[in-house]
N, C-alpha and C positions, 0 to 999 in steps of 0.2 A: 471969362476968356473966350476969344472969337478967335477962328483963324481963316489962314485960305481956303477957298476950294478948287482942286484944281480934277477939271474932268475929261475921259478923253475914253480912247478904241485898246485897244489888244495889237502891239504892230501896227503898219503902214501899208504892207504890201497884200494886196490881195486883189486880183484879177476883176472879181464882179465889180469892186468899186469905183473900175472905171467909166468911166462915163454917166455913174451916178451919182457917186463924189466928187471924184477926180473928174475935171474939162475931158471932154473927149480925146484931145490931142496934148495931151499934158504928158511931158516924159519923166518916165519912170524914174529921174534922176532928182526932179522935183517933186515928187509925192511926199515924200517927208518935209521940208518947207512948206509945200502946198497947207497939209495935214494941220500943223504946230500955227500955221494961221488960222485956222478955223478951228482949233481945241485947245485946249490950257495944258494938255498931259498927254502922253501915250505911256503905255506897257512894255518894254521891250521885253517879247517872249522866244524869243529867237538863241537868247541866251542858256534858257532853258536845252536847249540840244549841243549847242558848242558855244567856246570864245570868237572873242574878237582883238585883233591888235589896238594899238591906243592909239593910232591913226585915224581908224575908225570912229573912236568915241568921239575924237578931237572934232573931225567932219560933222558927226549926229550936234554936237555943241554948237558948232559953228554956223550949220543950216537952221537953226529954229531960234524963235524970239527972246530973249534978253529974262522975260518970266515967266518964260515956258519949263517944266519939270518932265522927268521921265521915270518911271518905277524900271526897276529891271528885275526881271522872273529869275531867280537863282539855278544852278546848274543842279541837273538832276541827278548828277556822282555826290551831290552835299545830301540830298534828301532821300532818293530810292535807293536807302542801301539799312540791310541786316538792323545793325550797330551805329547810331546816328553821333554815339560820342569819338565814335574811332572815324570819323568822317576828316580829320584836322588839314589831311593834305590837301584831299579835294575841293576844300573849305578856303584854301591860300591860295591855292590854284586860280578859283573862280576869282577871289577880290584881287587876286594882284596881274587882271590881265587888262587892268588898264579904264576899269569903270569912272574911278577917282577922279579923269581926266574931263568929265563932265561938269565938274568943281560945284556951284549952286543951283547946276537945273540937274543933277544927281536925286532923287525924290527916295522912298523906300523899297528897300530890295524883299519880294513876294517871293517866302520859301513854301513851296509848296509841297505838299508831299500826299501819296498816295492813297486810296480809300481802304488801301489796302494792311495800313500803319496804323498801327493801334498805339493806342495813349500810352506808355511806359514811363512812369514820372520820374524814377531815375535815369533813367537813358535821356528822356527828354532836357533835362535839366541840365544834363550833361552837354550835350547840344545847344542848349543855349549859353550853357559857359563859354563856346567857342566864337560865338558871335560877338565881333570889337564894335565898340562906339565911336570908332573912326578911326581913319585911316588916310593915309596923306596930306593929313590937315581938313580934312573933308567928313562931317558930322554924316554918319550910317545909323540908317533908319531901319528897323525889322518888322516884317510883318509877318503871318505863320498862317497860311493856310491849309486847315486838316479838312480832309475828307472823310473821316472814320466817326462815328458818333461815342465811339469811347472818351474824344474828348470833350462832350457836354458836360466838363463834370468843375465844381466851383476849384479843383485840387490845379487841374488845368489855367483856370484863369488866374488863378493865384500867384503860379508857375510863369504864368504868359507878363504880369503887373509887376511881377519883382524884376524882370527883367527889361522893361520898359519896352514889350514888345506889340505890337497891333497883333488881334486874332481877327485874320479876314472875314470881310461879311460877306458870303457865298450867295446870292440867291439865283437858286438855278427850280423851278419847278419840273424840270425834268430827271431830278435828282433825289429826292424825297428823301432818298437816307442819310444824305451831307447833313451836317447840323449847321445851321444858320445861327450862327452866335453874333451876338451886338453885345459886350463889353469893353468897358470902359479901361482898357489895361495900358494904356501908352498917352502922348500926347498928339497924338493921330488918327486917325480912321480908316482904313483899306478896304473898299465894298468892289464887289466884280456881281457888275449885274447882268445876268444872263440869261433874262426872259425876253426881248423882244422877236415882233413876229412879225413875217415877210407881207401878213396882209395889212398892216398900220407904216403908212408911208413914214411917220417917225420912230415905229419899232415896238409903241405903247400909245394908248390913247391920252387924252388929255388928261384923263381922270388919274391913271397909273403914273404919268409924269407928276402931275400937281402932288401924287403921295410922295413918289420920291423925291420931288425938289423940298419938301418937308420934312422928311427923315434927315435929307442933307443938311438942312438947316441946322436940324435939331445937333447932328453931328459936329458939326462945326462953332457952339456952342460951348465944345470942352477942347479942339486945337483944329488942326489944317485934315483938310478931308482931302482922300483921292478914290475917283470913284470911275471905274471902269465898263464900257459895255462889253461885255464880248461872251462868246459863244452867242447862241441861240440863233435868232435870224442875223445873221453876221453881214450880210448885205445893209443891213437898216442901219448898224451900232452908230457910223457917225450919224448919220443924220437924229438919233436917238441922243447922244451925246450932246449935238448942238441943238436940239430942243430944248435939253436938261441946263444947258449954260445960260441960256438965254432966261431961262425960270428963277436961276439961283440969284442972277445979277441984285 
């Protein structure tokens, strides 16, 4: 089995990347078309603090290419809380404000949760009970990004496989306690890479790209890979991103 790959940034909006990304004189109304030409995917992480109407989604649809996808970062009232099985409202809340309206470039929704959430495999289970495999006629994709090293454990991945969920592949070198896990638990891959740096005009040298347009390969191998830059030197990621597109072709 091969799949897509679809590669891209964290967002659209952000100030330094004008006129290094973005044309000097490019308005801000175009950055997102701008963007979706020159990347295969973005992150909507904007969701992650509030909604949005389905007006909006409709527009984010309507401005980018025809195979262009979008992951969207899950609302943090689903994931930073006590009790992740009594989460159900905030849970309905977030999918019914209109994401659906994205229909095929809707890609998988990155629940993330804090470094501070430790493994509970009933609780967690319970939590993944609540995530649907679609909604509006529109196939919903899960990914789980843990921060906490309690869940390097195989009861976790087992947990993550039954539910046909991605467990994010984190690499952050600035983060050494995150567990960087690569299993094979879904029919997708979710990597959020987050090392590049402000003195490499593409974010990583040649050598650090050639490794990961490799790993992506390898990833994509078992179904559709989506693979993010962000954090780190966050001025570089697109141009990092469109290094990594150009490698994977």
């Amino acid at each position: 089995m091969s799949g897509q790959t679809y590669i891209g940034i964290g967002g659209w909006t952000f100030e330094p990347w004008r006129g290094v990304f973005y044309p000097e004189k490019l308005s801000q109304k175009k950055e997102l078309a701008y963007a979706s030409s020159k990347l295969t995917s973005i992150e909507i992480n904007g969701t992650y603090y509030s909604g949005f109407k389905i007006d909006t989604w409709m527009k984010w649809r309507e401005e980018t290419p025809d195979d262009f996808v979008f992951a969207v970062k899950a609302s943090r009232f689903c994931t930073n809380r006590k009790v992740l099985s009594e989460g159900n409202k905030s849970l309905e809340r977030f999918l019914d404000q209109g994401l659906t309206a994205l229909g095929p470039k809707l890609g998988p929704i990155n629940w993330q949760f804090m470094a501070t959430k430790k493994f509970d495999p009933v609780d967690f289970e319970g939590f993944l009970k609540l995530l649907p495999k679609e909604k509006d006629g529109v196939q919903l994709r899960h990914a789980l990004e843990v921060r906490s090293p309690t869940f390097d454990t195989q009861q976790f991945y087992d947990l993550a496989a039954k539910y046909g969920a991605a467990i994010v592949y984190a690499d952050d070198d600035e983060s050494p306690t995150w567990p960087k896990i690569d299993q094979p638990t879904a029919d997708f891959t979710y990597a959020r890479l987050m090392s590049s740096r402000e003195d490499e005009a593409t974010g990583m040298n040649a050598a650090e790209l050639n490794a990961i347009a490799k790993q992506t390969g390898d990833w994509a191998q078992r179904g559709d890979v989506f693979a993010y830059f962000i954090a780190g030197a966050k001025v570089r990621n697109p141009a990092a991103a469109q290094a990594l597109i150009e490698k994977v072709k």
